[in-house]
SEMI-690138 format. One record per residue: residue number from 1; residue in three letters; x, z, y of N, C-alpha, C in turn. Coordinates in nm, 4 decimals, padded with zeros to 6 digits. Example, Ala and Ser with C-alpha at 12.3 -4.5 7.8 and 13.67 -1.06 7.14 Angstrom:
# residues 2
 seq type    neast      nup   nnorth   caeast     caup  canorth    ceast      cup   cnorth
   1  ALA  01.3190  00.7800 -00.5690  01.2300  00.7800 -00.4500  01.3200  00.7800 -00.3300
   2  SER  01.2850  00.7080 -00.2250  01.3670  00.7140 -00.1060  01.2900  00.7870  00.0030
This chain:
# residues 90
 seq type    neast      nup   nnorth   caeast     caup  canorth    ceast      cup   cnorth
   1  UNK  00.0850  00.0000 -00.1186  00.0000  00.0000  00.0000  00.0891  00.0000  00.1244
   2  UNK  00.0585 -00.0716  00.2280  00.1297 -00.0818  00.3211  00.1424  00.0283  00.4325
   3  UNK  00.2379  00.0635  00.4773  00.2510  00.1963  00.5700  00.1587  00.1350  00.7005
   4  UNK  00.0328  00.2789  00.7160 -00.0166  00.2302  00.8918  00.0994  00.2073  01.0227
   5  UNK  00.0526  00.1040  01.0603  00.0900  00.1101  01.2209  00.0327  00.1315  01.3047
   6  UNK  00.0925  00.2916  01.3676  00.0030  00.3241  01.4794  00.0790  00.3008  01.6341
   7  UNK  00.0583  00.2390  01.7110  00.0965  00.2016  01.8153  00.0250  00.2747  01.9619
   8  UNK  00.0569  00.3201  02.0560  00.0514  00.4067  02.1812  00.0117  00.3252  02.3061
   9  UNK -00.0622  00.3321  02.3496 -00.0529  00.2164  02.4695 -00.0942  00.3429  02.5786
  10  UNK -00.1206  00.2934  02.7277 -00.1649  00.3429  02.8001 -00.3026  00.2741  02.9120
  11  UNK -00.3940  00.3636  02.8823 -00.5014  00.2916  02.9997 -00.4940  00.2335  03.1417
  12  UNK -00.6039  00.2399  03.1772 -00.5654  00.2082  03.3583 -00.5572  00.3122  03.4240
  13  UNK -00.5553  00.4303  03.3387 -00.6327  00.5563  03.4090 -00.4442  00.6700  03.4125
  14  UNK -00.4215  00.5859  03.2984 -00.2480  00.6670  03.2867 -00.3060  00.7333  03.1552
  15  UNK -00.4106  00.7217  03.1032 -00.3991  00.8104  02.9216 -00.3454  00.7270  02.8161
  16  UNK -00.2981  00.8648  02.7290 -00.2319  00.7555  02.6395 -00.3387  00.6933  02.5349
  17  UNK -00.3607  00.6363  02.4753 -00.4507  00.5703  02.3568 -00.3603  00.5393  02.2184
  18  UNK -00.4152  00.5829  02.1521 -00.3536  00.5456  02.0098 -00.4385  00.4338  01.9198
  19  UNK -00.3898  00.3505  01.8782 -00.4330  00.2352  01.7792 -00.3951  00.2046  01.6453
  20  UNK -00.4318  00.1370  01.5598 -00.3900  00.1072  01.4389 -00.3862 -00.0201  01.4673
  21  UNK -00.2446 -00.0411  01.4153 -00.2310 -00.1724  01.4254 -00.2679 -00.3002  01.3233
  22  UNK -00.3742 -00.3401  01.3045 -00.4037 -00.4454  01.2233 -00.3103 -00.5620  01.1768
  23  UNK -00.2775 -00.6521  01.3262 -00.1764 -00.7747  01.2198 -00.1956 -00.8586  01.3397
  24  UNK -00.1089 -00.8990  01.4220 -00.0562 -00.9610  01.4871 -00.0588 -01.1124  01.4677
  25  UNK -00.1093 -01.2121  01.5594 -00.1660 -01.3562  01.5264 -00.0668 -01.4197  01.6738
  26  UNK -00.0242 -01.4957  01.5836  00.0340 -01.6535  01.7054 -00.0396 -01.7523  01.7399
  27  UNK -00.1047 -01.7350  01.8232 -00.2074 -01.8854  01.8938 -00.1428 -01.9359  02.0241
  28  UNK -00.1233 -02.0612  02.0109 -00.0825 -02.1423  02.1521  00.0548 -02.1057  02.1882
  29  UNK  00.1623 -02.0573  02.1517  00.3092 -01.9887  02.1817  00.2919 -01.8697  02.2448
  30  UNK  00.1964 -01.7747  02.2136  00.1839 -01.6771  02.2459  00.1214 -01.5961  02.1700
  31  UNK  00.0985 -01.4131  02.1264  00.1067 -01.3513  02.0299 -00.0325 -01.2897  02.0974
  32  UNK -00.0818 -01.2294  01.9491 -00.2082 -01.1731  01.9905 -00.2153 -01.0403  01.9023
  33  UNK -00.2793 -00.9128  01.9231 -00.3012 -00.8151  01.8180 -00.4158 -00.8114  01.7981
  34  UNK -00.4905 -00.7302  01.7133 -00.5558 -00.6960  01.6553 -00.5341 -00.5546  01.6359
  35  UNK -00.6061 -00.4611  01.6891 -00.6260 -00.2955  01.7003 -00.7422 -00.2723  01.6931
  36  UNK -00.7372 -00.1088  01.5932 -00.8771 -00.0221  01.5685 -00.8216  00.0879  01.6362
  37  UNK -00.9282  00.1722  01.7464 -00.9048  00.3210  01.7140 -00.9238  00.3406  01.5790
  38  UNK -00.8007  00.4669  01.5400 -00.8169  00.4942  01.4327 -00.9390  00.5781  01.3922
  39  UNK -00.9621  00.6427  01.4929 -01.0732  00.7462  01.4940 -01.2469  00.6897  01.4461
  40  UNK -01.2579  00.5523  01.4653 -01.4082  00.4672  01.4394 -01.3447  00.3699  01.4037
  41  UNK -01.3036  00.4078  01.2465 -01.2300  00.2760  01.1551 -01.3668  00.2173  01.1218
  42  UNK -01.4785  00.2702  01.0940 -01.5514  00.2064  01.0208 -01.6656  00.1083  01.0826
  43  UNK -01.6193  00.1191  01.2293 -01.7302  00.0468  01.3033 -01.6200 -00.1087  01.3061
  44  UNK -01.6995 -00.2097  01.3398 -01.6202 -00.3568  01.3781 -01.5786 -00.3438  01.5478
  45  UNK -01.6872 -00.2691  01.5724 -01.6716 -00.2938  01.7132 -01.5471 -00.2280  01.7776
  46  UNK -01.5132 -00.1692  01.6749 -01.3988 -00.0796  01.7118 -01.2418 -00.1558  01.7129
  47  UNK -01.2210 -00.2625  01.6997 -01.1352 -00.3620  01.6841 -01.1277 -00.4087  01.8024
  48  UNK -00.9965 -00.4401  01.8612 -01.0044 -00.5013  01.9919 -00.8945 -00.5987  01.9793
  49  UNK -00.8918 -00.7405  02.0629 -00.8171 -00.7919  02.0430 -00.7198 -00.8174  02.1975
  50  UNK -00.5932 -00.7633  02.1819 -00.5181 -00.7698  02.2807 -00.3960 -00.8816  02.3026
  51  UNK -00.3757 -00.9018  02.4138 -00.2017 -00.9930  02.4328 -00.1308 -00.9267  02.3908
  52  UNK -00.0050 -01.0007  02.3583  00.1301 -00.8722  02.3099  00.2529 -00.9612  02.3768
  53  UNK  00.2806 -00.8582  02.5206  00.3769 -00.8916  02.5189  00.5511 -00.8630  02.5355
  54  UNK  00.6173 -00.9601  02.4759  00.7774 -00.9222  02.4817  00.8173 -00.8537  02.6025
  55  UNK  00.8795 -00.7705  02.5698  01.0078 -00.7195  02.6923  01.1400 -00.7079  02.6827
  56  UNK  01.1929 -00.7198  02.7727  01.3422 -00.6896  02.7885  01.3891 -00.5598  02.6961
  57  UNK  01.4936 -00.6136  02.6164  01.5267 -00.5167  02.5221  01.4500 -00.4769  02.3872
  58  UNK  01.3708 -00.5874  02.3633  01.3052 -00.6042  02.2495  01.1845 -00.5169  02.2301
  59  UNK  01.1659 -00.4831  02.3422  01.0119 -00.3823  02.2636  00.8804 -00.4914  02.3379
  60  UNK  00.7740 -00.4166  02.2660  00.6346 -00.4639  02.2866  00.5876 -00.4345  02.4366
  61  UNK  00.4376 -00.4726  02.4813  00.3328 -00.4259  02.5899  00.2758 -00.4801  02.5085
  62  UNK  00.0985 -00.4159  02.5614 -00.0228 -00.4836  02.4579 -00.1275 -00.5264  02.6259
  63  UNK -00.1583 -00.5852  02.6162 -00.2376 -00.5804  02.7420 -00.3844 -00.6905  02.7646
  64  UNK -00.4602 -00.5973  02.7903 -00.5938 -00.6769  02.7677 -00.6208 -00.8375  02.8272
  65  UNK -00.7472 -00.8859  02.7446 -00.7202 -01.0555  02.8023 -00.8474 -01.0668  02.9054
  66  UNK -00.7825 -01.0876  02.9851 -00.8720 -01.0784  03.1443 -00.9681 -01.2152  03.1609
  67  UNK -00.8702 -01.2859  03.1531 -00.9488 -01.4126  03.1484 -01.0411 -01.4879  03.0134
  68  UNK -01.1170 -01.4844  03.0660 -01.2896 -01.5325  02.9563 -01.2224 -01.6374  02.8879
  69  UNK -01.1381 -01.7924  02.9168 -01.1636 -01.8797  02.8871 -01.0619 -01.8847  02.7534
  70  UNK -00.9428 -01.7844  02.8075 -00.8256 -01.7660  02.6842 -00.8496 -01.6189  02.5973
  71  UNK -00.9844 -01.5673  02.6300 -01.0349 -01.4560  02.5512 -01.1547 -01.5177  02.4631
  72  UNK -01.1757 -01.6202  02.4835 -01.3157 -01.7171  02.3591 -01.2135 -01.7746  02.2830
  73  UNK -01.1161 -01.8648  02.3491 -01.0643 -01.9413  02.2339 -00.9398 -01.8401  02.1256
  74  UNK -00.9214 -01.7797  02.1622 -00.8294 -01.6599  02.0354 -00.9452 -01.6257  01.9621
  75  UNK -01.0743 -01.5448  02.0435 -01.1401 -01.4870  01.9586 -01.1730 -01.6250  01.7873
  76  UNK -01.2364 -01.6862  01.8879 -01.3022 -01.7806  01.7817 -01.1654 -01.8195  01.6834
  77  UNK -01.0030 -01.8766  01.7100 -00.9459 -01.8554  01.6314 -00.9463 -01.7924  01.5389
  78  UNK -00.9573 -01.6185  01.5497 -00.9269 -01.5354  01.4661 -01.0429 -01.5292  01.4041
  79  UNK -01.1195 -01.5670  01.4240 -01.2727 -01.5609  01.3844 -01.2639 -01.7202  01.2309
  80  UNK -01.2096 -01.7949  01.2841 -01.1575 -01.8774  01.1909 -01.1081 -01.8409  01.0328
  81  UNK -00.9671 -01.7535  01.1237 -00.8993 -01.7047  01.0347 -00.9219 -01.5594  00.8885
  82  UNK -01.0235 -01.5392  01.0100 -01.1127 -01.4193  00.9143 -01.1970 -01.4929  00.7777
  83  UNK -01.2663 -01.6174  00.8417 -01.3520 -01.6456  00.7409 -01.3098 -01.7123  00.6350
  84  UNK -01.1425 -01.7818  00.6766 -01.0942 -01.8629  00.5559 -01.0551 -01.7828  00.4724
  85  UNK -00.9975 -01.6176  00.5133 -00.9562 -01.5530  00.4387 -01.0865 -01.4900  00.3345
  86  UNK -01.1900 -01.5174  00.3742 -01.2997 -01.4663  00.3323 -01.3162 -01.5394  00.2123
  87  UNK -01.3321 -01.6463  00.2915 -01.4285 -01.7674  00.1639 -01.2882 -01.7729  00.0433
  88  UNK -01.1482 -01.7551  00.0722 -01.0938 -01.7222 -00.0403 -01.1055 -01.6517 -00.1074
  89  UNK -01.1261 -01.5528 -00.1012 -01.1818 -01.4288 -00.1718 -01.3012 -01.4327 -00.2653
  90  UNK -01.3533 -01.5536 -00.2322 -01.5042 -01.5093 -00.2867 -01.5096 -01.6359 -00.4177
């Protein structure tokens, strides 16, 4: 079983937030996450999908997608990617 990744971010407000890190997606030359609070694993809604981006010296930022037009087309990507993984399964 694979070890959780829990990852730390911070709000707009300055709190910290903790996430589970789901699995990280490349659309368009740019990276996307996938996070649950860990706390309401069992809801969907509890999944959020964020930018991820590089910094100097190799670490992460996660940072929300502001704009509608590059927040439909990831979604529906991953929304893609969910169902192919699905219909394999079945």
């Amino acid at each position: 079983m694979a070890k959780e990744r829990i990852i730390e971010t911070v709000d707009e407000n300055g709190h910290n937030i903790s996430f589970k890190l789901l699995d990280i997606i490349p659309f368009e030359n740019k990276e996307y996450a996938l996070v649950q609070n860990p706390k309401v694993e069992d809801n969907d809604d509890s999944i959020v999908l964020m930018r991820l981006i590089s910094e100097e010296g190799g670490g992460y930022s996660f940072e929300t997608i502001d704009d509608d037009d590059e927040f439909e087309k990831v979604s529906e990507y991953v929304d893609e990617i969910i169902n192919a993984v699905d219909e394999d399964e079945e």
